[in-house]
C-alpha positions in Angstrom: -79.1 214.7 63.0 -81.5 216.1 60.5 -80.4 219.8 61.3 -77.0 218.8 60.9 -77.8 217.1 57.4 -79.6 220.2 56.4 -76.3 222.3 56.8 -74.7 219.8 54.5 -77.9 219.8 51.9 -78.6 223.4 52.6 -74.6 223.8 50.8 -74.2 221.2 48.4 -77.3 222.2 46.8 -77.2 226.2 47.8 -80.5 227.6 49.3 -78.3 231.1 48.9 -80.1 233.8 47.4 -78.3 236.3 45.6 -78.2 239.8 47.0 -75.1 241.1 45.0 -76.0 244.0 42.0 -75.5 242.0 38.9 -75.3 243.4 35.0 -77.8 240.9 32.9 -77.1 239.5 29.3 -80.0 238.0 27.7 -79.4 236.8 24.3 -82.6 234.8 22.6 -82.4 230.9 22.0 -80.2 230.5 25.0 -80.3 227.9 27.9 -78.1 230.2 30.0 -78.7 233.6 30.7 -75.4 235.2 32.0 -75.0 237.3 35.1 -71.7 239.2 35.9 -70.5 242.1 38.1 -70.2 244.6 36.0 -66.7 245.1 36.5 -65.7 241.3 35.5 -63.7 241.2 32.3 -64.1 238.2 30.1 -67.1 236.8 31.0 -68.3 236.3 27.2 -65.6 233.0 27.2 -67.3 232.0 30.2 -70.9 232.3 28.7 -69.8 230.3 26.0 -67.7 227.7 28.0 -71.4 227.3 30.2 -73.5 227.1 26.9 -71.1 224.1 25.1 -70.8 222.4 28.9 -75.2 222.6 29.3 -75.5 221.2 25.5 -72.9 218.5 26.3 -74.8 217.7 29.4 -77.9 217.6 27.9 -77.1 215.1 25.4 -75.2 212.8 27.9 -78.2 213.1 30.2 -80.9 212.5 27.5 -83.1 215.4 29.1 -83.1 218.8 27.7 -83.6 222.1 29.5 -87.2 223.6 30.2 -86.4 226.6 31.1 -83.1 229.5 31.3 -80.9 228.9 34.0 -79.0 232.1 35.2 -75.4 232.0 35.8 -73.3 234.2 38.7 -70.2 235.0 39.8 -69.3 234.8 43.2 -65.3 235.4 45.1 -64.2 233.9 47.9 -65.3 236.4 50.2 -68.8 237.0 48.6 -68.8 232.8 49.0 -68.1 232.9 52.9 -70.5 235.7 53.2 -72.9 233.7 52.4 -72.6 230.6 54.1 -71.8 232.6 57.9 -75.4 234.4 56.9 -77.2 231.1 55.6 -76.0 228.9 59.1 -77.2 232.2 60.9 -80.3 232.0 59.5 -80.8 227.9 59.3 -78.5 226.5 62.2 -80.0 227.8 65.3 -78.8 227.1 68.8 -81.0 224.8 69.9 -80.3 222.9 66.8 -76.7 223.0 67.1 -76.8 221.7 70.9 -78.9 218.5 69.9 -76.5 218.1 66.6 -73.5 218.6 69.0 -75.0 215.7 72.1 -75.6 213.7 69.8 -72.2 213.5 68.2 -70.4 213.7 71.1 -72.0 211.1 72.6 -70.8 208.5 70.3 -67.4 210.0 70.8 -67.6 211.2 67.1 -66.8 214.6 68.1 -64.2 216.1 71.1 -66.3 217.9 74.3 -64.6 221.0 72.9 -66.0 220.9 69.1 -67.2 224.2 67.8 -69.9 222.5 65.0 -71.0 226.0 63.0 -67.0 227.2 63.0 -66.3 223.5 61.7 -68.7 223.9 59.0 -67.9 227.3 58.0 -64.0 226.7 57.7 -64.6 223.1 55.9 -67.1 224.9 53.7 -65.5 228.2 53.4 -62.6 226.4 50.7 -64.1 223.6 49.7 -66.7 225.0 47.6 -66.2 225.6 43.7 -69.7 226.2 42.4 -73.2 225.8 43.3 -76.4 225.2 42.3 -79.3 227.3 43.8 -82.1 225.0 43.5 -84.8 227.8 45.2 -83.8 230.8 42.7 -82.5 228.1 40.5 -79.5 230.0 39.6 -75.7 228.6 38.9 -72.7 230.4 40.5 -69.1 229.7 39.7 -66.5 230.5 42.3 -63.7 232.5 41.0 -61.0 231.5 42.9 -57.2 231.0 41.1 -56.7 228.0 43.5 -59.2 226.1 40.7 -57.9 225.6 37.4 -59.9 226.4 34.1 -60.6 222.1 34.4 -61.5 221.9 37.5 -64.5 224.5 36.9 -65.5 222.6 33.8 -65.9 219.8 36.4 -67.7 221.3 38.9 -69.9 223.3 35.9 -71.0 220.1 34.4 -71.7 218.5 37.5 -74.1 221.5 38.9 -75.6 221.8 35.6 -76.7 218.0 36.3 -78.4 219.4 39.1 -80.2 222.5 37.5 -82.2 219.8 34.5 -82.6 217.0 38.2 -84.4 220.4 39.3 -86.3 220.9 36.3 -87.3 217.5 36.1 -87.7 216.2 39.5 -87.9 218.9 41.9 -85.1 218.9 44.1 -86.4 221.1 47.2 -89.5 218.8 47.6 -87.6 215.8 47.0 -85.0 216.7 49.8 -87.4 218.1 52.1 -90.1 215.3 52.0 -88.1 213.1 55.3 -87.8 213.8 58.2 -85.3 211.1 59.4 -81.6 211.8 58.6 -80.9 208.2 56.4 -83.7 208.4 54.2 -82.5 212.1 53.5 -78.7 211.4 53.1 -80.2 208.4 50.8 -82.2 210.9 48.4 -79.2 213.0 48.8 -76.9 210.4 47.3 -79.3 209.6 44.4 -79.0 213.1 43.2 -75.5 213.9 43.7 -74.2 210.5 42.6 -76.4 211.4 39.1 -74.4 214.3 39.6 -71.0 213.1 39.8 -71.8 210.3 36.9 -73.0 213.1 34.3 -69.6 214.9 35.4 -67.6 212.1 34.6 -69.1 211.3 31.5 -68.6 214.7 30.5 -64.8 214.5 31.3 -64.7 211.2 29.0 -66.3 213.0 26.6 -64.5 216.5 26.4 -61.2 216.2 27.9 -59.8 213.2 26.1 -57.4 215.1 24.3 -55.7 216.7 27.8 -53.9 213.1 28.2 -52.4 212.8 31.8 -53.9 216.2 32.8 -57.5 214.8 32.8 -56.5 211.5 34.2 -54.7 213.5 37.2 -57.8 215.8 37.4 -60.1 212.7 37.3 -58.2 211.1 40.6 -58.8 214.2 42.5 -61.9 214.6 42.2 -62.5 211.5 43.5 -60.4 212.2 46.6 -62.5 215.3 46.5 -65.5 215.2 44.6 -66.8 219.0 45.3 -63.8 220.5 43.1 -61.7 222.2 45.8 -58.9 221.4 47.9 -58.8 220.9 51.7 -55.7 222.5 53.8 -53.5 220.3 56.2 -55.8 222.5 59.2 -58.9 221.9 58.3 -58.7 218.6 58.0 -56.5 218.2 60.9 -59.8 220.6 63.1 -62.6 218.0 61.2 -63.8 215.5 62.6 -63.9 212.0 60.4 -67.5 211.2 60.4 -68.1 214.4 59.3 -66.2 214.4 56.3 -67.3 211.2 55.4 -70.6 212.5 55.9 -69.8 214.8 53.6 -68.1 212.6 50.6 -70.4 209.8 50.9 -73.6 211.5 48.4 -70.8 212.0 46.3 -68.5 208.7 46.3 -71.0 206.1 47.1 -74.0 207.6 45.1 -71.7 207.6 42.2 -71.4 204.3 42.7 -75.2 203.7 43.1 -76.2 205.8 40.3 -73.9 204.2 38.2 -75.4 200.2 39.2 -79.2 202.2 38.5 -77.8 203.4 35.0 -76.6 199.9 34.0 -79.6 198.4 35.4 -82.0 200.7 33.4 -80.1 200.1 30.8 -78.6 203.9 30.1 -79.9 207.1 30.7 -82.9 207.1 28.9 -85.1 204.8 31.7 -82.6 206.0 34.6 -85.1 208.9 35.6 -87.7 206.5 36.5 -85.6 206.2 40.0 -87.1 209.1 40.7 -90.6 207.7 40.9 -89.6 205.7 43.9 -86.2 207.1 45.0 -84.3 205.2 47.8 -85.1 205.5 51.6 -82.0 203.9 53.2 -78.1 204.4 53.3 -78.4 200.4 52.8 -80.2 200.6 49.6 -77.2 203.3 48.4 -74.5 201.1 49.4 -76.2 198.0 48.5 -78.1 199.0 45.3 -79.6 195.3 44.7 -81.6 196.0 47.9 -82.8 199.2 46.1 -83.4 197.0 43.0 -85.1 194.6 44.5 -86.8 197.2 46.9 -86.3 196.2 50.5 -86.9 198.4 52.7 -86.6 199.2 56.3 -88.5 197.8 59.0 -90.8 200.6 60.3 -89.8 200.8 64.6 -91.9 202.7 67.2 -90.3 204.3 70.1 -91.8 206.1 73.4 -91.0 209.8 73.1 -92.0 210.0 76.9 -90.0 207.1 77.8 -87.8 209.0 80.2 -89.6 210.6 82.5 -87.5 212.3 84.9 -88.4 216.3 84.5 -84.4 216.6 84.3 -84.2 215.4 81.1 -86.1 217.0 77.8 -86.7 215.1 74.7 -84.5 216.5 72.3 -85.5 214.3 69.0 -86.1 210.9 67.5 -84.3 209.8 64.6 -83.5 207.1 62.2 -79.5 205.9 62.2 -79.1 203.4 59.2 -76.1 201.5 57.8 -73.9 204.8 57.2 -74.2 206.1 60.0 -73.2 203.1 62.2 -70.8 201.5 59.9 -68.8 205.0 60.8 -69.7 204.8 64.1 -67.9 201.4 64.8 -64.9 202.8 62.5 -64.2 205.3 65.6 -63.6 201.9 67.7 -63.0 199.0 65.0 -61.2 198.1 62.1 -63.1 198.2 58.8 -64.0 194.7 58.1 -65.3 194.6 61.9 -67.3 197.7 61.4 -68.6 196.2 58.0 -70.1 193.0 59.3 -71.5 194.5 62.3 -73.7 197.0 60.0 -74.2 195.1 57.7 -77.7 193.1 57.4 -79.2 196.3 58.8 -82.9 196.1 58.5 -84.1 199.2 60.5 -84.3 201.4 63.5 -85.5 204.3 65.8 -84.2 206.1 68.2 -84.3 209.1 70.8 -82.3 211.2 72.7 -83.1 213.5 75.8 -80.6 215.5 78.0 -80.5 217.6 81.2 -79.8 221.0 81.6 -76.0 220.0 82.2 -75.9 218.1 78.9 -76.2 214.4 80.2 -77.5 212.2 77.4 -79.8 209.1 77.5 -79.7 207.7 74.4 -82.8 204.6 73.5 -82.3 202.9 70.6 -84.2 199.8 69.1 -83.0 198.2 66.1 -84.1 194.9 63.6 -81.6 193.0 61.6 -82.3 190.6 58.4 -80.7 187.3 60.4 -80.3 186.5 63.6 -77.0 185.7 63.0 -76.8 189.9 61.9 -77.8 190.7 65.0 -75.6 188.4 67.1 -72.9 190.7 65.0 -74.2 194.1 66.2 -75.3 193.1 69.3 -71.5 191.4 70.0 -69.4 194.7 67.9 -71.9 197.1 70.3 -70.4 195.5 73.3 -67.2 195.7 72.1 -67.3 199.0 71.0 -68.8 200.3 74.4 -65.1 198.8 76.0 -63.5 201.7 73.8 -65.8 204.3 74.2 -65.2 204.2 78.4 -62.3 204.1 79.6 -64.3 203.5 83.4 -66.8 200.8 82.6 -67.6 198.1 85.2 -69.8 194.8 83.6 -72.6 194.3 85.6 -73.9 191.5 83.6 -72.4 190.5 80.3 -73.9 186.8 78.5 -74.7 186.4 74.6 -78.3 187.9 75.2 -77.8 191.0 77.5 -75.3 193.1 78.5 -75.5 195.6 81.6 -73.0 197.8 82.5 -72.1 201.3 84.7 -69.9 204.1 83.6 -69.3 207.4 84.3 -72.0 209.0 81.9 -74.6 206.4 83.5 -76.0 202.4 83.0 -75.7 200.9 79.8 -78.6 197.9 78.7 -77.8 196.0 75.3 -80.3 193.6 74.6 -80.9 190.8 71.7 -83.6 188.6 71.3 -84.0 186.8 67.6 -83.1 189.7 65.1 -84.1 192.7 67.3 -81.6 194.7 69.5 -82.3 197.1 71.8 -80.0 200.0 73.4 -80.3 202.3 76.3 -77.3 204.5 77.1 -76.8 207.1 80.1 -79.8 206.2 82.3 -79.8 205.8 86.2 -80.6 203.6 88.5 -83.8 205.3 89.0 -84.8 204.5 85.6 -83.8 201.2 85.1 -86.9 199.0 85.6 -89.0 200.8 83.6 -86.3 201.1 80.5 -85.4 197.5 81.1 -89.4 195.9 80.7 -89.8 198.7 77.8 -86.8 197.7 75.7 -86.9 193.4 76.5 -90.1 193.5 74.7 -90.0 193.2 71.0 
């Protein structure tokens, strides 16, 4: 879903480019260089809360500012604006169809799922600042839903991101893959930093606000972009999708936080950044970072289907996030743990008709044996869930065969390989079958 995780990307780190009229104050020796509407009253306290929350930032983070960073302004409705223009212009149709099969065929999404209005109304309040890492610009939401506290948070935290900019350039760092876990990986590197600076900062500055901070603190781990959800939206979201969303923020927290203790503070922590991490395993495992292990590198036959009914639509890496949260649809959590767990690669593509009918061809390596037994046995499982219809055609330890109403299903294991095909006919079968029992 690397369309879908450049929505995500394209907002946490704001490719927006300002086309509102701002008034420009300029004042020499600054790091920020305020912009405001010119009908904004009190933004002087705001330049100054910005200037003390950069200089804290920059002594926490032990790197200082290269260049100016501008600050803006932006309401609610200027905000929404802007993101129904940006998925305009980024999240074309045909992207949105192959984002949409490819959630609904895992049953992660309902048939009746409207992905861009999803986005926009999960987006729309959840938003409380941003950093533009193209214009490199900084732009506070003013919205009186978010306390003066909350803003500090969410200013410290973007501010993180303006000097990761600076230092590490963020658009080629997060442009560089092309398969969605190694991006979500990079993703979680920079907004765990992020979210570690931000909390330093609050155990640094708001110490004196007592249960305040300490209330503040808790939400914004229930919600680390600032904002609050409504009842509806997250009623209308799909789960994966939010945890999609929270995971750069919670779990690269958490893996930023195991790097800084590793390197021993901040001062060695950019050297991360040298060799970032390429897998959702190495974020929620960070001793596989550590001791850099790294995913199996697994070929797969674009042309593999070759009914003219069916286009190619894309190939893509899943990782451990993606199909821990997978088998969470279907399984409880310490299920869904073991069978991702000992993840050690994968590859796969999807095609569909004209109709929408998926095929789905997956192959996938696992550290043990004994972790692929687990996947291969929770994949079988989970495929009882998914179907309500599903008729076992064969079903042993090393192969599973089965018809439903969206096609034949093949599940495969030999050693620590298994190998998927979904949504395939008859028709098809032979050739799948000899592609996918080879290792």
């Amino acid at each position: 879903m690397n369309n879908l995780k450049k929505i995500f990307y394209s907002i946490s780190l704001s490719i927006f480019v300002t086309t509102t009229s701002f008034a420009e104050i300029n004042s020499s020796n600054k790091s920020i260089i305020f912009k405001h509407k010119s009908d904004t009253s009190g933004y002087k306290d705001l330049e100054t809360n910005i200037e003390n929350i950069f200089s804290t930032v920059q002594d926490l983070r032990k790197l200082k500012s290269k260049n100016t960073i501008k600050v803006g302004i932006k309401d609610p409705k200027e905000l929404n604006s802007y993101l129904a223009k940006m998925f305009q212009d980024e999240y074309k149709d045909k992207d949105i169809r192959n984002d949409y099969l490819t959630l609904y065929h895992f049953g992660l999404i309902k048939k009746e799922t409207d992905l861009k209005k999803t986005f926009l109304d999960l987006y729309s309040e959840q938003i409380a600042g941003f950093y533009d890492n193209k214009s490199r610009e900084l732009y506070v939401i003013d919205n009186p839903k978010i306390s003066q506290l909350e803003s500090q948070i969410v200013i410290s935290h973007e501010l993180v991101h303006a000097l990761q900019d600076q230092y590490f350039n963020l658009t080629k760092l997060l442009t560089t893959d092309k398969n969605q876990d190694s991006v979500l990986a990079k993703m979680s590197l920079v907004e765990g930093e992020a979210m570690l600076g931000s909390v330093e900062y609050m155990s640094k500055t708001l110490v004196s606000d007592g249960m305040n901070s300490l209330k503040t603190i808790t939400g914004l781990f229930k919600n680390p972009m600032g904002a609050s959800f409504s009842d509806s939206v997250l009623k209308t979201t799909p789960g994966f999708l939010v945890e999609q969303m929270m995971f750069p923020y919670t779990t690269g927290m958490k893996f930023a936080s195991h790097l800084k203790e590793h390197y021993q503070g901040w001062d060695n922590f950019s050297e991360v950044y040298k060799s970032p991490p390429v897998s959702t395993e190495q974020i929620i495992h960070p001793e596989k970072y550590i001791n850099q292990e790294k995913p199996v590198q697994i070929n797969i036959d674009e042309k593999i289907i070759r009914d003219k009914k069916y286009s190619f639509l894309k190939k893509d890496s899943f990782g451990e996030f993606f199909l821990y949260n997978y088998f969470l649809e279907y399984l409880d959590e310490n299920e869904s743990e073991k069978a991702s767990y000992g993840w050690g690669g994968d590859n796969s593509v999807l095609f569909a008709d004209k109709d929408n009918n998926s095929i789905f061809v997956y192959k996938s390596a696992w550290d043990t044996n004994n972790d692929a037994q687990e996947f291969f046995d929770s994949y079988k499982k989970s495929m009882n869930i998914r179907f309500n219809k599903l008729k076992n055609i064969q079903n042993d330890k090393n192969l599973f065969i089965a018809k439903t109403n969206k096609g034949l299903i093949y599940i495969s294991i030999k050693d620590k390989f298994v190998n998927i095909a979904e949504g395939f006919n008859e028709k098809m079968k032979d050739d799948l079958v000899k592609y996918l029992s080879k290792v």
